[in-house]
N, C-alpha and C positions, 0 to 999 in steps of 0.2 A: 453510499456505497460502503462497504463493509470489503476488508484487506485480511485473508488470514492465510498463515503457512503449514506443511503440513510439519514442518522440523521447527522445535522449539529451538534451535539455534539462531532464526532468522530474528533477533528480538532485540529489541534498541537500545539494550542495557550493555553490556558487555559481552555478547555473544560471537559467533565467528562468521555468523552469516550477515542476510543482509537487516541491518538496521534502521535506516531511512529510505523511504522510495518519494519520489516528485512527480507526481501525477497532473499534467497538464492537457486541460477538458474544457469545455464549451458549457457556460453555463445556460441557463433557459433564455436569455437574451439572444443568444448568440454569440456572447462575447469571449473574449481567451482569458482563461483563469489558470493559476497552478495553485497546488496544495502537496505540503507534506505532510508525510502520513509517518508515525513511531511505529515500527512492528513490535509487537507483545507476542513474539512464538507460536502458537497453535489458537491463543484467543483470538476473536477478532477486533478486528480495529477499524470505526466507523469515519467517515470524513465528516471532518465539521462542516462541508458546503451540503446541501442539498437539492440544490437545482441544478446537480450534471448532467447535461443533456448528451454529452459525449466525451469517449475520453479520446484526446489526441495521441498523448504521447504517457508510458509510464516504465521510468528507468529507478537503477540502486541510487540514490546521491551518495549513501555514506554505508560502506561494509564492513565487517569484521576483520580477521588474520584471516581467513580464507579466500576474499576475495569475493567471493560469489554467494548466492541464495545458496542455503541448506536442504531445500526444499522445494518445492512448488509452490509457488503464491499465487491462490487465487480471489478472486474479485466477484461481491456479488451483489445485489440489488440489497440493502440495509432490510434485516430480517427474514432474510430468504436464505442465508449461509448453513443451508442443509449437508 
């Protein structure tokens, strides 16, 4: 899966938005996995699992001073981030 936003704000270095997200998903087993993911602003940012088979749950763990996403973050199949 591939993570990108569309406000460079959202980005895990010292930005205002959101910097860590916790994406908790079902891997090809079926079993419950989580992953965090660093947001890099407008690039995207791949998960190191590759056997998502679903995702359950996926919240900010860790934001900037604003409190909130920047932007819209979307999620998309690893090399399809059209």
């Amino acid at each position: 899966m591939t993570f990108i936003s569309e406000n460079n704000a959202d980005n895990g270095a010292t930005a205002t938005g959101v910097l860590t997200l916790r994406m908790e998903y079902l891997d090809a087993a079926g079993d419950e996995q989580t992953e965090d993911i660093t947001m890099n602003g407008t690039t995207g940012v791949n998960t190191t699992a590759t056997d998502i088979r679903f995702i359950n749950d996926l919240y900010s763990l860790t934001v900037g001073s604003n409190g909130v996403a920047e932007g819209n973050i979307r999620v998309y199949k690893t090399g399809a981030d059209t």
